[in-house]
C-alpha positions in Angstrom: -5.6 67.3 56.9 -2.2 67.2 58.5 0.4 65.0 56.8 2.3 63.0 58.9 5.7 63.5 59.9 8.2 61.4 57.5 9.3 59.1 60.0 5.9 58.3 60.5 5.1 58.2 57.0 8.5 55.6 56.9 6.7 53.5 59.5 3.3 53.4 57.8 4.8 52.3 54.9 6.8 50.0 56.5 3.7 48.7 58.4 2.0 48.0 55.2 4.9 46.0 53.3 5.1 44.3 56.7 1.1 43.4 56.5 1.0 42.8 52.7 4.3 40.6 53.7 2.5 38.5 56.3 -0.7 38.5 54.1 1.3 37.0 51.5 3.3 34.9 53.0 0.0 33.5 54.5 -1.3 33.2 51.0 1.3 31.7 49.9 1.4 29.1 53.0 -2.0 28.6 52.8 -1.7 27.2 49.2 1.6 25.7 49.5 -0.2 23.9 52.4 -3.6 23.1 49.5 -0.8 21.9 47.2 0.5 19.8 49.7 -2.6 18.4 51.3 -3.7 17.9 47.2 -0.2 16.3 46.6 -1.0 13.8 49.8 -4.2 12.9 49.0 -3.0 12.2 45.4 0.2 10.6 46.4 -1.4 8.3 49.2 -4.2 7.5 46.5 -1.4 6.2 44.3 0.6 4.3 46.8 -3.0 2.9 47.8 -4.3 2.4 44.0 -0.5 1.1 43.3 -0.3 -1.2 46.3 -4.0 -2.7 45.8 -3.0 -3.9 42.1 0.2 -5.3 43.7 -1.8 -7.2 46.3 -4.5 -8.5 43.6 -1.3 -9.9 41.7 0.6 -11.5 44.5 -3.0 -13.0 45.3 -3.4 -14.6 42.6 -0.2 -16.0 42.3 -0.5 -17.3 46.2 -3.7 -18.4 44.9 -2.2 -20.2 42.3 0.8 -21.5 44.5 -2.0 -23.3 46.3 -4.1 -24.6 43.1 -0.7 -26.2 42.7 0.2 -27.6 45.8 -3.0 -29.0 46.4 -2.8 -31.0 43.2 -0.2 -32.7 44.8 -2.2 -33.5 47.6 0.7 -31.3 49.7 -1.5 -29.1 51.7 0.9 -28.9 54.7 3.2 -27.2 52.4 0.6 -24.3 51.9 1.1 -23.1 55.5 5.0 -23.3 55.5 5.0 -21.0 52.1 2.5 -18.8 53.8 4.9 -18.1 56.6 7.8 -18.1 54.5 6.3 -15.4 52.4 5.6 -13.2 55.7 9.5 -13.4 56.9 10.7 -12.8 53.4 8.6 -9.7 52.6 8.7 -6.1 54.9 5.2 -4.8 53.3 2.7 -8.1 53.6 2.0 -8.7 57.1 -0.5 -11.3 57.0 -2.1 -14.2 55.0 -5.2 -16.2 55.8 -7.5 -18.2 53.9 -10.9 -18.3 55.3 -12.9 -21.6 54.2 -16.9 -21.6 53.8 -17.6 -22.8 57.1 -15.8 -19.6 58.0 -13.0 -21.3 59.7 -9.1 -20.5 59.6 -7.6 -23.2 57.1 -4.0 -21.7 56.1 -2.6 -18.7 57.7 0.6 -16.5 58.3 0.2 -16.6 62.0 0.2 -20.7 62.7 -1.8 -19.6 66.4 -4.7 -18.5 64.0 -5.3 -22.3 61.9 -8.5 -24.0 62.7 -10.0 -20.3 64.6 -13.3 -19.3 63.2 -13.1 -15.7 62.0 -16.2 -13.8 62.6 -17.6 -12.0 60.2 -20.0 -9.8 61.6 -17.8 -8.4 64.1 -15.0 -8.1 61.8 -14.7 -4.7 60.7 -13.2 -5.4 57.4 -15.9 -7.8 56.4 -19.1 -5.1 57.6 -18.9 -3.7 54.1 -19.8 -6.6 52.5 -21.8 -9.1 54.7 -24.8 -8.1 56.6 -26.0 -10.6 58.3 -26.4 -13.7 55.6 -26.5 -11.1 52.8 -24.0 -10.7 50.4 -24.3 -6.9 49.5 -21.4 -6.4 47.4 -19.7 -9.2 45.1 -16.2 -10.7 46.6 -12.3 -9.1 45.6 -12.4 -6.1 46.8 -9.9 -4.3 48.9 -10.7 -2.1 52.3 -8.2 -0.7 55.0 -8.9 -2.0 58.6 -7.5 -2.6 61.7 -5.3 -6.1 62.3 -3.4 -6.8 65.5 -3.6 -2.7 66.3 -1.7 -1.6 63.0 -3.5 -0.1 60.4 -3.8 -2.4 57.1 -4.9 -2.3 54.2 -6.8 -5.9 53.1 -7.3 -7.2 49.5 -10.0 -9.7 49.8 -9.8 -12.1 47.2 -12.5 -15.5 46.5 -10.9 -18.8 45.8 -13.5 -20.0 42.8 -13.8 -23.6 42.5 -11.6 -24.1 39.0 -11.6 -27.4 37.5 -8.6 -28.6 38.8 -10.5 -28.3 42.3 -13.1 -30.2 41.4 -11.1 -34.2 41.9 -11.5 -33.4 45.4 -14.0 -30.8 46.3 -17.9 -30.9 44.9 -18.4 -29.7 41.5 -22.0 -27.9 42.5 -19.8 -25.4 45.0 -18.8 -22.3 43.8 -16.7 -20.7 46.2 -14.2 -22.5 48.2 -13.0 -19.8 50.8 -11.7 -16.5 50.6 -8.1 -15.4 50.7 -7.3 -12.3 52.5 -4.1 -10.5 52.3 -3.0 -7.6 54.7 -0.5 -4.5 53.2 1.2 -2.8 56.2 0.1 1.3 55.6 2.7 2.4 57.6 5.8 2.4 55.0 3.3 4.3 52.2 2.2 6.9 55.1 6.1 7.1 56.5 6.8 7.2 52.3 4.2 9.9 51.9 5.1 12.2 55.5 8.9 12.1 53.7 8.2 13.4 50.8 6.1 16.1 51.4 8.5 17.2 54.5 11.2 16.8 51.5 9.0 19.4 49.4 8.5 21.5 52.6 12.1 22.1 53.4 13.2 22.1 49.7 11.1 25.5 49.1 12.3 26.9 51.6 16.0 27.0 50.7 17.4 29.4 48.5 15.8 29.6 44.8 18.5 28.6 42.6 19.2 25.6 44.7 15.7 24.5 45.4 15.1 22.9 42.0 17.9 20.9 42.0 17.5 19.8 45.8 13.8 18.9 45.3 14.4 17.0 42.4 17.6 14.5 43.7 15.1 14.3 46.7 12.4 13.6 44.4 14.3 11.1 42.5 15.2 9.3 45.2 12.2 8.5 47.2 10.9 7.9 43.8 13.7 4.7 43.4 13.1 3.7 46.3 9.4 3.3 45.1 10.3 1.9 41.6 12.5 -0.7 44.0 9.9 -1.7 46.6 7.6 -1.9 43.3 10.1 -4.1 41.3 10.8 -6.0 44.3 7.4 -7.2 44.6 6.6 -7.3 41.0 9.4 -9.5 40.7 8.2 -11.5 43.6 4.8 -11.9 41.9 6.3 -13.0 38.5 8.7 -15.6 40.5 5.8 -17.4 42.1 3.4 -16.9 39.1 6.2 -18.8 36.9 7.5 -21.2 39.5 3.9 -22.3 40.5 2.9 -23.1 36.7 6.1 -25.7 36.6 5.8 -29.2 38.1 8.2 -31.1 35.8 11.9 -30.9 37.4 13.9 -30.5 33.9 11.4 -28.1 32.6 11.5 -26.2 35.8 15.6 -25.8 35.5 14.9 -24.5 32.5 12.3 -21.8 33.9 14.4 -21.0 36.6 17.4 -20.1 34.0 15.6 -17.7 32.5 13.6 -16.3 35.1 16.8 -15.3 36.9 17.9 -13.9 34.1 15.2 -11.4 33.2 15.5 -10.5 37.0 19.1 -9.5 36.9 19.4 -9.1 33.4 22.4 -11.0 33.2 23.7 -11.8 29.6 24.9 -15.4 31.3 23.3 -17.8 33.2 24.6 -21.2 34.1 23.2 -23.9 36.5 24.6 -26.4 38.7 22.7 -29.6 39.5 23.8 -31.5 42.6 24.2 -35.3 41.9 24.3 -38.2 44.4 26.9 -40.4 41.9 30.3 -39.4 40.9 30.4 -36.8 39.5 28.8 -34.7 41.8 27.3 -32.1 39.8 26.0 -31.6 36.2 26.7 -28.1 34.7 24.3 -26.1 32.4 24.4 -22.9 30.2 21.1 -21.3 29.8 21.3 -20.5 26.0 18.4 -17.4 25.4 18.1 -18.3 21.7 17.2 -21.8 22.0 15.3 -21.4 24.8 17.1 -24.2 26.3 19.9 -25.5 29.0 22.6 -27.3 27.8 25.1 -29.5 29.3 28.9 -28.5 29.2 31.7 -29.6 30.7 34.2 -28.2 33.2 37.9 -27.4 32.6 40.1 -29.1 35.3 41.6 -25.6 36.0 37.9 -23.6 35.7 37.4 -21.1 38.4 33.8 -22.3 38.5 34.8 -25.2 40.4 36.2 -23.5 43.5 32.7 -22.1 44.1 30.8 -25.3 43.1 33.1 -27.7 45.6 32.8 -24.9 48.4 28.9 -25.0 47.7 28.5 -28.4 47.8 30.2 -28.6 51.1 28.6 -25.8 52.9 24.4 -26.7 51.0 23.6 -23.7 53.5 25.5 -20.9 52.1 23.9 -17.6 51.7 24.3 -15.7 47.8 26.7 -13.4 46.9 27.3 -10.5 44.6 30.6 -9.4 43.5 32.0 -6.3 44.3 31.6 -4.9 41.0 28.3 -6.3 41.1 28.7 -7.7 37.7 28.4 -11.7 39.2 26.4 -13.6 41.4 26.1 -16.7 43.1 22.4 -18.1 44.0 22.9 -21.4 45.9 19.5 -23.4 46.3 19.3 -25.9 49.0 16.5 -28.5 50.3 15.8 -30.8 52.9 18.2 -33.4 52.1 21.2 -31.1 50.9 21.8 -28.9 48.0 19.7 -28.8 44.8 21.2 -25.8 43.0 23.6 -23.5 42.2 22.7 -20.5 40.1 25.7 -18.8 38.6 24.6 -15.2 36.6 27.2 -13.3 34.8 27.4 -9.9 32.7 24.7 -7.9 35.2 23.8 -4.8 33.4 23.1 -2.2 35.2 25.1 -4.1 38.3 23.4 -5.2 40.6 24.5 -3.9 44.2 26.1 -6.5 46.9 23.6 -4.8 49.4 20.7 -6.7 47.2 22.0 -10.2 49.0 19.1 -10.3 51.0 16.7 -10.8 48.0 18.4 -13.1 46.3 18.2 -15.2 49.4 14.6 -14.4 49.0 14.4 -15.9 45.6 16.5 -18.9 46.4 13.5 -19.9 49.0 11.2 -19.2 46.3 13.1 -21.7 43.7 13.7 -23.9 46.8 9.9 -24.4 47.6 9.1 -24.8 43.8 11.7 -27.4 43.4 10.0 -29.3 46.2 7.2 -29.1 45.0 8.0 -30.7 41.4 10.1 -33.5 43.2 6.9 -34.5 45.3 5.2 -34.0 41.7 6.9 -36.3 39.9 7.4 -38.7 43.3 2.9 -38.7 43.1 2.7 -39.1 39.1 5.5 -41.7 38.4 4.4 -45.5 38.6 6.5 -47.0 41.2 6.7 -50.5 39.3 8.1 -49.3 35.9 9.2 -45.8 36.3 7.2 -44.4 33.5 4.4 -41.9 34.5 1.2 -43.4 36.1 -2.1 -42.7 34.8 -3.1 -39.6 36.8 -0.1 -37.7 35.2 -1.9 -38.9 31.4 -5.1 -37.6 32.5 -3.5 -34.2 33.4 -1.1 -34.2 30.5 -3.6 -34.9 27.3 -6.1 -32.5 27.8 -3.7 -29.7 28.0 -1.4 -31.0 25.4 -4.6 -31.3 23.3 -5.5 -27.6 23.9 -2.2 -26.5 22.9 -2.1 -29.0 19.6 -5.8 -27.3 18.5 -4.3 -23.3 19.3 -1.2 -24.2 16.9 -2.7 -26.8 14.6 -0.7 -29.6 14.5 -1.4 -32.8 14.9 -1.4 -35.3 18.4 -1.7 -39.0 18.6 -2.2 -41.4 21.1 -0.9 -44.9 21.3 -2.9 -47.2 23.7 -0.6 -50.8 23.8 -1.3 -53.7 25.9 0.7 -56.7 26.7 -0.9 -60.0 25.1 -2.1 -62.7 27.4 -0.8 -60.9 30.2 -3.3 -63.2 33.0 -1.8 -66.6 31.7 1.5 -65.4 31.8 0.8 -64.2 35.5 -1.0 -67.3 36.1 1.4 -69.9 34.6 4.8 -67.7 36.0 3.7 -66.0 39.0 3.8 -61.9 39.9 7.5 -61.5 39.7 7.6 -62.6 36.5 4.8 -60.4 35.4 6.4 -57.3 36.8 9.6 -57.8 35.6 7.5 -57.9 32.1 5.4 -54.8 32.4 9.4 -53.4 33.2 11.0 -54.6 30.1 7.6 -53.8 28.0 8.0 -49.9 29.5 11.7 -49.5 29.3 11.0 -50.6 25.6 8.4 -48.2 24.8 10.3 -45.4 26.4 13.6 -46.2 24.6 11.8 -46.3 21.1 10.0 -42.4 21.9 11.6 -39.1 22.2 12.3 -37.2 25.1 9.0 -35.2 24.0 6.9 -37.5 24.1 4.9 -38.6 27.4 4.7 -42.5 28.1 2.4 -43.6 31.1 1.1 -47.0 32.4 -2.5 -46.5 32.1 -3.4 -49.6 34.1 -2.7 -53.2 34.8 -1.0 -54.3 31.4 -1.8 -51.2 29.4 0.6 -47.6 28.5 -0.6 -44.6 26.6 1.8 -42.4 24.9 1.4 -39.1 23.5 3.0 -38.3 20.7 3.5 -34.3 20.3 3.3 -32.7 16.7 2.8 -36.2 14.8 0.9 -36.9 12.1 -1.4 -40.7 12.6 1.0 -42.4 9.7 3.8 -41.4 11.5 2.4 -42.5 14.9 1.1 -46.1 13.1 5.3 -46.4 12.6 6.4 -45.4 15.8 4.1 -47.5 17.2 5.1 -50.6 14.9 8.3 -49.9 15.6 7.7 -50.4 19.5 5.8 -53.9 19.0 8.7 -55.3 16.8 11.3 -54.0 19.9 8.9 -55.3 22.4 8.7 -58.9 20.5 12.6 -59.1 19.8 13.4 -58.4 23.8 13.9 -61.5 25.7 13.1 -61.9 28.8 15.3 -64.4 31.5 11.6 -64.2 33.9 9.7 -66.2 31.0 10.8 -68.2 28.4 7.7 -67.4 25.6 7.9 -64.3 23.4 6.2 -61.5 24.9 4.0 -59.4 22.5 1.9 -56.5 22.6 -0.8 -55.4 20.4 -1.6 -51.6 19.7 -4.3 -49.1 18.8 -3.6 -45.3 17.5 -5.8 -42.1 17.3 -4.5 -38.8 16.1 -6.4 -35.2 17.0 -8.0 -33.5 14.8 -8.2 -36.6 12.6 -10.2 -38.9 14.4 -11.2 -36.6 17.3 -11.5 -33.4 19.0 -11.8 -33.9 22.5 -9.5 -36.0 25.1 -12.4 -38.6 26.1 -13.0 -39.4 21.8 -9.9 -39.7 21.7 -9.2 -42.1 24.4 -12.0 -44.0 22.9 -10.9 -44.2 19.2 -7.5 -45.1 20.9 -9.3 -47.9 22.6 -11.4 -48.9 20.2 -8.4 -49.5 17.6 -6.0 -51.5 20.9 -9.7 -53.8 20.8 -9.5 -54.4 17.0 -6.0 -55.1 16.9 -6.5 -58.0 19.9 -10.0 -59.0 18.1 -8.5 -60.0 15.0 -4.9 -61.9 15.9 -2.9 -60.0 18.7 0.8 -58.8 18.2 -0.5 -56.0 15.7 -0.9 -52.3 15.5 -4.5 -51.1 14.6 -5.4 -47.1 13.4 -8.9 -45.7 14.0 -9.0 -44.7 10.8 -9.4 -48.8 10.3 -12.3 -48.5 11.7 -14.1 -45.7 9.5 -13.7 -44.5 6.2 -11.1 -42.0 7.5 -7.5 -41.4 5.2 -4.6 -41.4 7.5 -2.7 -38.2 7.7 -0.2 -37.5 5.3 3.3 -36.6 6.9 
């Protein structure tokens, strides 16, 4: 056989390294494009996975945001949070909840309340319903198609808790369905970066590929941690702000919320007044878990910003260069509630990050609203103490929390003696401007712990936190002795009161035997005299508790 001439030898060869080249460099794209198909079906199944747990959480807390404002019979409120919540956020792009007439009831898009939404020809809801048939159970999440963008929808069931259940028929399960729609297209635009990122990183030159790919890496990877923080943040800001419906407590919460979220070593708060002086100032002390009251310097730099606030209630936050301090002013409809000063941000927090504090301040804004309209519903307009709904809320969860640490609760039931003949013989005026003195008495002889409400007509319940029944039997002595010394210009007799006291677990276990030991005791003491304090443990061979 003839051997080729060298040049042609040179060219074989060449020809071959040329072919084994392109066959490996076709290998080698063909898995490099495996790898990165297997990274994008990975990655976009953790943005997905990673995103559905977000939307879960941010529906239950927009589930709990309405629990809460429909205990304070607010409902119109629900809508304007749902379409705050859509301006405020870049990745939810829709909110509805769906009743069981299958009719609109709260929604993102105001055009949308009152629509019915069709299930059968709703895509989203095919998986699910067939015909009357539920097929699969409810909270569930399934990408679909809403206003021509691709979605993805967490479907969530509003259950019918028992704080429902004042107003809507104990025998109904479900009350609606919440659904909230996740745009796709940041996680696709997310996913198409990175792997273009990975693409042109391994094709640079080997010893600078590594470090390329991973500051690329690491910053599409922030911006995830952010967008994720962001909304986490979001979620734990309405979960905490919707489980607060007492104004001071809330100032409290909204202390140390804001400063887990900027991890600022100093928080202090500014409450806007409508007397002289304008403002009450607060440090939020971590330790005792607690604000507390200080006064201002005449020559403090705080007060340049708190006069300019108060001024301007619409100003927007602010974040020092350094981005070691920020300003959070809160305002409401009638002016400004708020000012939120945090100092000592570690790691700083940059001014660029405005935007989201603005975003909180709506949140705290709409909380704070919330607890005012609160306190507006549960106060008794007569006396100022709380009104009876506000007891009936308060004991059974004070109760619950007594029985997980232990201690003791009691409950004071008073009534004013011969209240009718006193109405009868002085007239209404008179009357009320008894059942005033009688509850500014009470309240003046309790601490700020304690919970006094009128319960009705002449009668006030107060809950005593933490105290033992022979230490209730003298608190409550020592409000019938106040109440008898108190003279009154509207009638010219002595007003009395008599008293009956039940402590948990002493004398009962749940909220109703304990209202009716309570009672039973206030019905003893009138039964045998009046202007006297009676225990239950008067009424059965029960020891009182020792202190």
């Amino acid at each position: 056989m003839q051997t080729p001439p060298l040049d042609r030898r040179e060219a074989i060869k060449h020809s071959w390294l040329r072919s084994t080249k392109k066959r490996f460099l076709s290998i080698l794209l063909i898995v490099l494009g495996l790898v990165l198909c297997a990274l994008g079906v990975v990655l976009w199944r953790h943005l997905q996975k990673a995103g559905d747990r977000a939307s879960e959480e941010f529906a239950e807390a927009i589930t709990e945001l309405v629990e809460g404002m429909m205990v304070t019979e607010n409902p119109g409120r629900i809508q304007d949070t749902l379409e705050e919540v859509i301006h405020s956020s870049s990745v939810i792009t829709g909110i509805s909840v769906v009743n069981t007439e299958d009719t609109i009831s709260f929604s993102s898009n105001p055009g949308e309340v009152g629509s019915k939404f069709d299930l059968q020809a709703e895509p989203s809801c095919s998986g699910c319903h067939a015909g009357d048939v539920l097929n699969f159970p409810l909270g569930h999440d399934v990408t679909t198609l809403a206003d021509g963008q691709s979605v993805r929808r967490h479907v969530h069931v509003l259950r019918n808790k028992a704080i429902c259940q004042t107003c809507h028929d104990p025998s109904v399960p479900v009350l609606g369905t919440l659904m909230v729609d996740r745009s796709l297209g940041g996680n696709f635009l997310l996913m198409v970066q990175v792997l273009g990122t990975i693409v042109v990183a391994s094709l640079i030159v080997l010893p600078f590929t590594g470090a390329f790919f991973s500051k690329s890496l690491d910053r599409y990877i922030r911006e995830i941690d952010q967008q994720d923080e962001e909304l986490t943040s979001l979620y734990v800001l309405v979960d905490r702000l919707s489980k607060t419906i007492d104004v001071h407590e809330l100032r409290g919460v909204i202390a140390s919320l804001l400063s887990e979220l900027l991890r600022a070593r100093r928080i202090h708060l500014v409450a806007a007044r409508k007397t002289d002086p304008p403002f009450s100032y607060y440090e939020w002390r971590e330790r005792e878990g607690a604000l507390v009251r200080q006064q201002l310097d005449p020559d403090a730099p705080e007060l340049e910003v708190i006069y300019r606030w108060l001024d301007d209630p619409e100003s927007k936050p602010e974040i020092t260069n350094d981005g070691k301090c920020a300003w959070l002013p809160v305002g409401g409809v009638d002016g400004p509630l708020l000012l939120l000063i945090a100092r000592d941000i570690s790691p700083p927090l940059p001014p660029s990050r405005a935007w989201f504090l603005e975003v909180v301040a709506g949140h705290i804004a709409a909380a704070y609203e919330n607890a005012r309209l609160y306190t507006l519903a549960m106060t008794d307009e007569l006396t100022g103490v709380f009104a009876r709904r506000h007891f009936e809320y308060t004991l059974p969860k004070e109760l619950a929390r007594h029985q997980d640490s232990g201690a003791s609760l009691s409950l004071l039931f008073f009534d004013i003696d011969d209240f009718k003949q006193l109405n009868d013989r002085h007239g209404h005026p008179a009357g009320d401007a008894v059942l005033r003195a009688v509850a500014a008495a009470i309240s003046e002889s309790v601490r700020a712990m304690d919970t006094v409400s009128r319960y009705g007509g002449e009668e006030f319940a107060v809950l005593l936190p933490g105290t033992a029944v022979s230490q209730a039997v003298r608190v409550a002595e020592r409000i019938r002795e106040r109440v008898a010394g108190t003279r009154n210009d509207a009638v010219p007799n002595v007003v009395t009161i008599s008293g009956g006291v039940a402590a948990s677990p002493a004398h009962a276990k749940t909220a109703p035997d304990l209202m009716k030991k309570a009672d039973q005791a206030l019905y003893k003491a009138k039964q045998i005299g009046k202007n006297r304090i009676v225990a239950a443990y008067e009424l059965e061979v029960i020891p009182p508790e020792s202190d």
